[in-house]
Backbone bond lengths (Angstrom), bond angles and torsions (degrees), N, CA, C in turn:
res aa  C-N    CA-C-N  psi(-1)  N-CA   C-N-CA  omega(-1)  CA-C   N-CA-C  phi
1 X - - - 1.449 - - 1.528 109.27 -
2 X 1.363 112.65 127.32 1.777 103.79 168.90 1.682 113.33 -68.38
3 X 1.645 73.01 -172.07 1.904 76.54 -154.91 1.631 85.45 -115.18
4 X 1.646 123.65 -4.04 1.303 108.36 154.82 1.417 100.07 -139.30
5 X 1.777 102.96 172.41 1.768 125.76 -155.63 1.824 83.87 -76.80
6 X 1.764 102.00 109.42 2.018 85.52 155.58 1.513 106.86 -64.73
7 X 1.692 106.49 161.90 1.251 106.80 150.27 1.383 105.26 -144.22
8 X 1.404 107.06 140.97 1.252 120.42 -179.20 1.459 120.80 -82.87
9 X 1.395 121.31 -14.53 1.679 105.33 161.32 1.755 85.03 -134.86
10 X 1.559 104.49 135.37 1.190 124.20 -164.48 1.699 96.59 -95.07
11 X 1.140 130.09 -24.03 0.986 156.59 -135.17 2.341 100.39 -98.30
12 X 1.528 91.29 -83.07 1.489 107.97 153.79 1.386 127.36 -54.76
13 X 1.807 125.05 -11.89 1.130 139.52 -179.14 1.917 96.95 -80.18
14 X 1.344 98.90 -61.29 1.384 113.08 -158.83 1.850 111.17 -54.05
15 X 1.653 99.35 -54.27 1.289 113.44 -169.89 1.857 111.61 -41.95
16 X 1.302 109.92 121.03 1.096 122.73 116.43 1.902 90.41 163.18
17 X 1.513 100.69 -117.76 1.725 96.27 -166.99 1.951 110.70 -111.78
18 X 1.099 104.52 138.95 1.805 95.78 -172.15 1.852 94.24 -146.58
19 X 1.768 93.36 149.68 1.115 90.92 176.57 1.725 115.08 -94.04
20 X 1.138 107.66 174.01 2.010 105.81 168.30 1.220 133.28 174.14
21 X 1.026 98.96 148.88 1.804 110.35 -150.67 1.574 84.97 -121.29
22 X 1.478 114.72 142.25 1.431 146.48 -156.59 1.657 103.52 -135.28
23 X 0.919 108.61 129.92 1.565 86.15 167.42 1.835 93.43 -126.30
24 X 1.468 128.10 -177.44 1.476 104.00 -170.55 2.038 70.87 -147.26
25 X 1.363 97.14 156.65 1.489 106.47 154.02 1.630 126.44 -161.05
26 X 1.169 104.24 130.96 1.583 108.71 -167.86 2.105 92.14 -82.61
27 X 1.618 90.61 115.85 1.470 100.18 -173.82 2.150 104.89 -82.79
28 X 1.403 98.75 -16.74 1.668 99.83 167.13 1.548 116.67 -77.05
29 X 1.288 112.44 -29.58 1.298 101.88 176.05 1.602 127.54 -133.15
30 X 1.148 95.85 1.05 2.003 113.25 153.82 1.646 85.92 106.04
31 X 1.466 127.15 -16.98 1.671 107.91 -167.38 1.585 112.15 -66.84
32 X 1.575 100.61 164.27 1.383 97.12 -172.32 1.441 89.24 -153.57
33 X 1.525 100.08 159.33 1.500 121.95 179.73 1.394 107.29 -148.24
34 X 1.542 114.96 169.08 1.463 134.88 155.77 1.442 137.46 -149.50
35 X 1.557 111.28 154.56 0.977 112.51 -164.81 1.556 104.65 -113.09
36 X 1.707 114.94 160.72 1.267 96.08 -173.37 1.660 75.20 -154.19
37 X 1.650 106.95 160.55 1.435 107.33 -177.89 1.738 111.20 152.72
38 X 1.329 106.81 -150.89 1.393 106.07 -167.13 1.658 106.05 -144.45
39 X 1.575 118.77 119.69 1.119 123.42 147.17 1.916 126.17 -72.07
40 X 1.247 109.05 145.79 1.294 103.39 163.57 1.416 99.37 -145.31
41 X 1.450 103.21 127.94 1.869 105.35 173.41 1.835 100.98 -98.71
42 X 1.091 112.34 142.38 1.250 110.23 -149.22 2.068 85.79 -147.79
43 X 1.784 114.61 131.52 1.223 108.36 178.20 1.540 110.04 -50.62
44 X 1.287 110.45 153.81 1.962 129.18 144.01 1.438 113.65 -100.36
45 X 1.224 127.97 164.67 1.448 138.41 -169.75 1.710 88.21 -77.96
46 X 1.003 166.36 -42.68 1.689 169.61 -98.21 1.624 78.84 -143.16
47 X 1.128 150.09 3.26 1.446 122.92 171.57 1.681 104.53 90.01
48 X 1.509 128.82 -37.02 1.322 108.71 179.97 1.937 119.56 -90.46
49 X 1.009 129.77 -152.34 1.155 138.11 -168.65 2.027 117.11 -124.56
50 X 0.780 81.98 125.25 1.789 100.56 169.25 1.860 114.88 -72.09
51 X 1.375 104.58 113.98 1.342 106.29 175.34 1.031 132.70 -89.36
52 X 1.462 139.94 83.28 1.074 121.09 -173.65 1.978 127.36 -108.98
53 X 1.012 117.55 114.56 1.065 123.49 -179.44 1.161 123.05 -101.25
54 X 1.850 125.38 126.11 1.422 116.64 174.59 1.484 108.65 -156.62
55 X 1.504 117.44 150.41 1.401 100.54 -172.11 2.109 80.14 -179.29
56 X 1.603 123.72 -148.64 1.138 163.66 -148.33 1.438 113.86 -127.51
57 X 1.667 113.17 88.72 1.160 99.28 171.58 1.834 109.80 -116.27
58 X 1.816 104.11 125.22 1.147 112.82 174.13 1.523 139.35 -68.05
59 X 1.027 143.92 86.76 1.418 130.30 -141.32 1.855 97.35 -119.55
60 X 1.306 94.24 102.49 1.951 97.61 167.11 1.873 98.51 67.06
61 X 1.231 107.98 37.07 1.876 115.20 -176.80 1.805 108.24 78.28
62 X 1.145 128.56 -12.33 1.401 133.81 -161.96 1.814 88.87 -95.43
63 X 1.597 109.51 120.06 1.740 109.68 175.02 1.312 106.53 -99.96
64 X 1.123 116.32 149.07 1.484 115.99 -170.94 2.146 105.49 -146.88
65 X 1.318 114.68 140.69 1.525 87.49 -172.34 1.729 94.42 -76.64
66 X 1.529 96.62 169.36 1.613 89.84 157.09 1.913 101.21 -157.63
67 X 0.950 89.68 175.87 2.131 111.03 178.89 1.275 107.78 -164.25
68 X 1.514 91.57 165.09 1.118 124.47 -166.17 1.670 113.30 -164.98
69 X 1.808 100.65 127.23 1.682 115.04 176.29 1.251 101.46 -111.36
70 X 1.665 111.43 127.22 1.230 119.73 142.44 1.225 133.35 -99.99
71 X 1.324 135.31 -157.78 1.663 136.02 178.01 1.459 97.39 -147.58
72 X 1.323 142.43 103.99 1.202 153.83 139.94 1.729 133.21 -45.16
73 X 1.238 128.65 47.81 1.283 122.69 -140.06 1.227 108.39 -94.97
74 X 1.148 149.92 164.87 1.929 149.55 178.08 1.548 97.27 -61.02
75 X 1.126 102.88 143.50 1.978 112.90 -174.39 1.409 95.50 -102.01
76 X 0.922 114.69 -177.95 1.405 160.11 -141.44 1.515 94.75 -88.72
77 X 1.783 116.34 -59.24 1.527 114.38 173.00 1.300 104.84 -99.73
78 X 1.424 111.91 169.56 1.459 112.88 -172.01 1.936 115.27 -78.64
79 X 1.205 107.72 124.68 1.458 122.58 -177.89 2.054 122.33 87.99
80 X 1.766 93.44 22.09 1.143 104.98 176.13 1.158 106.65 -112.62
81 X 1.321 140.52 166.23 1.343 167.18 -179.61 1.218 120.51 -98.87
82 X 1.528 112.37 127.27 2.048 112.05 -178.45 2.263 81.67 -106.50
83 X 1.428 109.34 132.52 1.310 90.34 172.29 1.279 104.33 -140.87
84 X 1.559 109.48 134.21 1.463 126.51 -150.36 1.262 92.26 -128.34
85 X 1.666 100.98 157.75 1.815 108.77 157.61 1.462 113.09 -64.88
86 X 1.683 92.01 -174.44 1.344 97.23 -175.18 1.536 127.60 -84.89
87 X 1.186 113.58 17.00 1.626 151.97 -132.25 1.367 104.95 -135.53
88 X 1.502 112.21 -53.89 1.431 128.98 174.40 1.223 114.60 107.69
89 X 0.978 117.24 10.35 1.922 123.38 -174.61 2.167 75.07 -95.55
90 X 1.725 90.47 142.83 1.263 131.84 178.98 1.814 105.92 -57.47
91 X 1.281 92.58 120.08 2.086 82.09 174.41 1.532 89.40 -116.66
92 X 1.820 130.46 -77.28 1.265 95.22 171.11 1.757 100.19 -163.27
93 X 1.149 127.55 -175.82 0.936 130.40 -173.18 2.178 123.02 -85.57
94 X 1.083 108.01 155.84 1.188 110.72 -169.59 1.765 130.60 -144.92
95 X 1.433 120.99 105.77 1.396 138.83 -149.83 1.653 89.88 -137.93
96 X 1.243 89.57 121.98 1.626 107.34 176.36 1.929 111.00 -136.63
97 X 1.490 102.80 11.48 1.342 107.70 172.04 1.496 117.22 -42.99
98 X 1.849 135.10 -12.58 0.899 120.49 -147.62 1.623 93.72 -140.52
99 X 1.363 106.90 -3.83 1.560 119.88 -168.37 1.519 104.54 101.44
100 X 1.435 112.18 -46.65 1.981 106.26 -168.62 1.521 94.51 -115.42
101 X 1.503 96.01 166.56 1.463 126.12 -169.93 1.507 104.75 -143.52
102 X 1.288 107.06 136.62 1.386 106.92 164.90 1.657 119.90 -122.43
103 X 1.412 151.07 104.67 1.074 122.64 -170.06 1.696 101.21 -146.35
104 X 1.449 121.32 165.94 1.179 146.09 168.91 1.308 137.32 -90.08
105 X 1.611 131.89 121.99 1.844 111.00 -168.66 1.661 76.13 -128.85
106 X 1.438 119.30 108.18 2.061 122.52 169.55 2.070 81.25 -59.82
107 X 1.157 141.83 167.45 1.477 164.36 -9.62 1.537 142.09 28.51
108 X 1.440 107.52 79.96 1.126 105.70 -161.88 1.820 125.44 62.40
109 X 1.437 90.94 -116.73 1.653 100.07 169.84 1.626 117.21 -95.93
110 X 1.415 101.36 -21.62 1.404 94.17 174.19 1.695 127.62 -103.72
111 X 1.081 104.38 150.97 1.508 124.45 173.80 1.230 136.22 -66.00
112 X 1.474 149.86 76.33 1.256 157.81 -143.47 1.790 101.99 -95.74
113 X 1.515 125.08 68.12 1.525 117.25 167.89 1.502 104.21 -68.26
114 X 1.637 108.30 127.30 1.531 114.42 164.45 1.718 108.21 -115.07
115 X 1.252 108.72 155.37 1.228 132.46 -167.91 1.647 110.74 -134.49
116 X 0.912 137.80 94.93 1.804 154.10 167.83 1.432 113.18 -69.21
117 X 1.182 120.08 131.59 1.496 112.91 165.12 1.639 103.35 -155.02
118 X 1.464 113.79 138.19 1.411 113.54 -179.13 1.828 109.65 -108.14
119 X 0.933 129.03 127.57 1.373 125.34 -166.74 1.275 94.82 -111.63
120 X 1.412 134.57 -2.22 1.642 106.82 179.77 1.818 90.66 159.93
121 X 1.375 115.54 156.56 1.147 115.13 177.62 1.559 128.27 -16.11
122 X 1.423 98.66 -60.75 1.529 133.86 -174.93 1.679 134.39 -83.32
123 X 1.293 92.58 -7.19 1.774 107.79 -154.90 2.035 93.22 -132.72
124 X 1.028 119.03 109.34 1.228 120.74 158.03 1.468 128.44 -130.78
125 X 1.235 138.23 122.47 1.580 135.95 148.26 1.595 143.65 -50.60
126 X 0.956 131.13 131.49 1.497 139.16 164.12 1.776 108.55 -121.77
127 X 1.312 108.86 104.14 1.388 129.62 172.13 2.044 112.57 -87.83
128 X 1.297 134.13 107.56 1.174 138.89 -147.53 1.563 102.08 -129.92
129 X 1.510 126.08 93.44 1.600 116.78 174.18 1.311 107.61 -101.12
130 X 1.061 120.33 128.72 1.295 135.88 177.69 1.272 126.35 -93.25
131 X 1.176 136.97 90.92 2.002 124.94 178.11 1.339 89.39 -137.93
132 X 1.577 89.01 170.23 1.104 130.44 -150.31 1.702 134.94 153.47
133 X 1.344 113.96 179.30 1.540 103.42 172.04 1.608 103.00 -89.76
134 X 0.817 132.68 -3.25 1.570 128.08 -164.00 1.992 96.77 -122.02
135 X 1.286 129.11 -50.61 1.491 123.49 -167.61 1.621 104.24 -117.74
136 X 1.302 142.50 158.56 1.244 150.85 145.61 1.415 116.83 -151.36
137 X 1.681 97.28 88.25 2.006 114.79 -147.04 1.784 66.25 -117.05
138 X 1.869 90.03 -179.93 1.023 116.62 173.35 1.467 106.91 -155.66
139 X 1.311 141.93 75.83 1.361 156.68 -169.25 1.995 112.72 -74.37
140 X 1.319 117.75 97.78 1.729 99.36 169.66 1.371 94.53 -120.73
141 X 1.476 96.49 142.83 1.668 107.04 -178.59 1.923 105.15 -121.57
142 X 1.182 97.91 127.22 1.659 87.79 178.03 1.802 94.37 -111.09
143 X 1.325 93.85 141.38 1.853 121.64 172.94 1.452 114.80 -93.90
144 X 1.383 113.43 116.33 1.663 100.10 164.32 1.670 105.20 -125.96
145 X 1.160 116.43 148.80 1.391 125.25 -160.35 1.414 101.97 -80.37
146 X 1.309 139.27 136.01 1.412 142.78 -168.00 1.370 101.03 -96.00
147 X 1.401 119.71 101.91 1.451 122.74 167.19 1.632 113.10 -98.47
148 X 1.491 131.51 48.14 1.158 136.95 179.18 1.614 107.18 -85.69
149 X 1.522 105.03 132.90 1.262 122.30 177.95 1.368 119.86 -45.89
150 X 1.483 130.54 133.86 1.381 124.63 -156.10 1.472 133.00 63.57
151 X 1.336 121.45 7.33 1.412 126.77 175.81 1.463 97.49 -100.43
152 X 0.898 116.70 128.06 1.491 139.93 178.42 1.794 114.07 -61.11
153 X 1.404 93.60 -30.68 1.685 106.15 -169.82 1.594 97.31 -90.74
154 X 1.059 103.00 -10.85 2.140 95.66 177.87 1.299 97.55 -58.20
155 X 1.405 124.94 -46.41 1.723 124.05 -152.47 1.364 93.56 -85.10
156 X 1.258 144.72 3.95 1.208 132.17 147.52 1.520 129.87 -16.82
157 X 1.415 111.57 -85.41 1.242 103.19 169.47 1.944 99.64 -124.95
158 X 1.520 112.71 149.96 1.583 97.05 149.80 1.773 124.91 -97.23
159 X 0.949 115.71 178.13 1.607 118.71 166.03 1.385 122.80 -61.85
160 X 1.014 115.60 139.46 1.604 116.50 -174.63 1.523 113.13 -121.36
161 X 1.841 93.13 124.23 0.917 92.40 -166.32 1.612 137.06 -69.90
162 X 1.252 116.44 155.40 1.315 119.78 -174.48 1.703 111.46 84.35
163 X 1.935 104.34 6.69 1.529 94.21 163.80 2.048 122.08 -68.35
164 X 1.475 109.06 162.24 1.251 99.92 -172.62 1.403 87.10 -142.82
165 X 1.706 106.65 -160.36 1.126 128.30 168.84 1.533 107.66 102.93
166 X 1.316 136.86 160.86 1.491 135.16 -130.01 1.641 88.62 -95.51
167 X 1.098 61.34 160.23 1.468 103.75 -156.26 1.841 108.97 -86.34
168 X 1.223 116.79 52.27 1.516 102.64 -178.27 1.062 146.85 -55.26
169 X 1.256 153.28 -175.82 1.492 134.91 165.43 1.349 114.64 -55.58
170 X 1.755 115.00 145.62 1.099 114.91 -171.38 1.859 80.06 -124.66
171 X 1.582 84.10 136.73 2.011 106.41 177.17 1.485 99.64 -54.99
């Protein structure tokens, strides 16, 4: 049995509204922050999904709002993800056929390693190392799927039964 949920379209997995808490930490100088807030992947006319993220990001006790658009688009193989800014320049690619992902976005001088993991219908990870001469962050964001009454995006997907696999912190 794996130890995370494959999914075969990453795409139909993602869509609809989830909550998530970020926490951020500068590993050069011990500071740390977090973010807390709401994604919603939401269709585009091209078949992929609109990212939109917005919520409270805390930095060293100081709250500040913040967001963020991505572009989620159909990849290259079938049920993977091409995922771009909101701009359209390439950030990086995305395959969750197996539950995990591993991938890279270079930035300038620094190095963006990402790490994916799906724990269950509802529960997903994004692991983010950052180095370089300019950043050496360490970003984990946990996802939980918003099943609130009257949101249209709950009926997205339900849980299936007899999914498993660990059990991470839930925000």
């Amino acid at each position: 049995m794996s130890a995370f949920l494959p999914v075969p379209e990453v795409l139909a997995h993602l869509r609809g509204r989830w909550r998530l808490q970020r926490s951020v930490r500068d590993l050069a100088n011990g500071a740390e922050g977090e973010f807390t807030g709401t994604t919603v992947f939401s269709p585009l006319d091209d078949g992929g999904l609109l990212h939109r993220e917005s919520g409270t990001f805390v930095w060293q006790g100081v709250p500040r709002p913040a967001e963020r658009t991505l572009r989620f688009l159909p990849g290259a193989a079938p049920g993977t993800a091409d995922v771009r800014f909101a701009d359209g320049r390439p950030f990086h690619d995305l395959d969750l056929t197996t539950g995990r992902w591993h991938t890279d976005h270079p930035c300038v001088a620094d190095l963006y390693r990402g790490e994916f993991e799906v724990y269950d219908e509802d529960r997903w990870r994004t692991t983010w190392q950052v180095g370089g001469p300019t950043k050496d962050l360490l970003l984990v964001t946990d996802y939980t799927r918003n099943r609130s009454a009257g949101d249209p995006a709950s009926t997205a997907r339900r849980p299936t039964a007899g999914s498993s696999g660990p059990r991470g912190p839930r925000p």
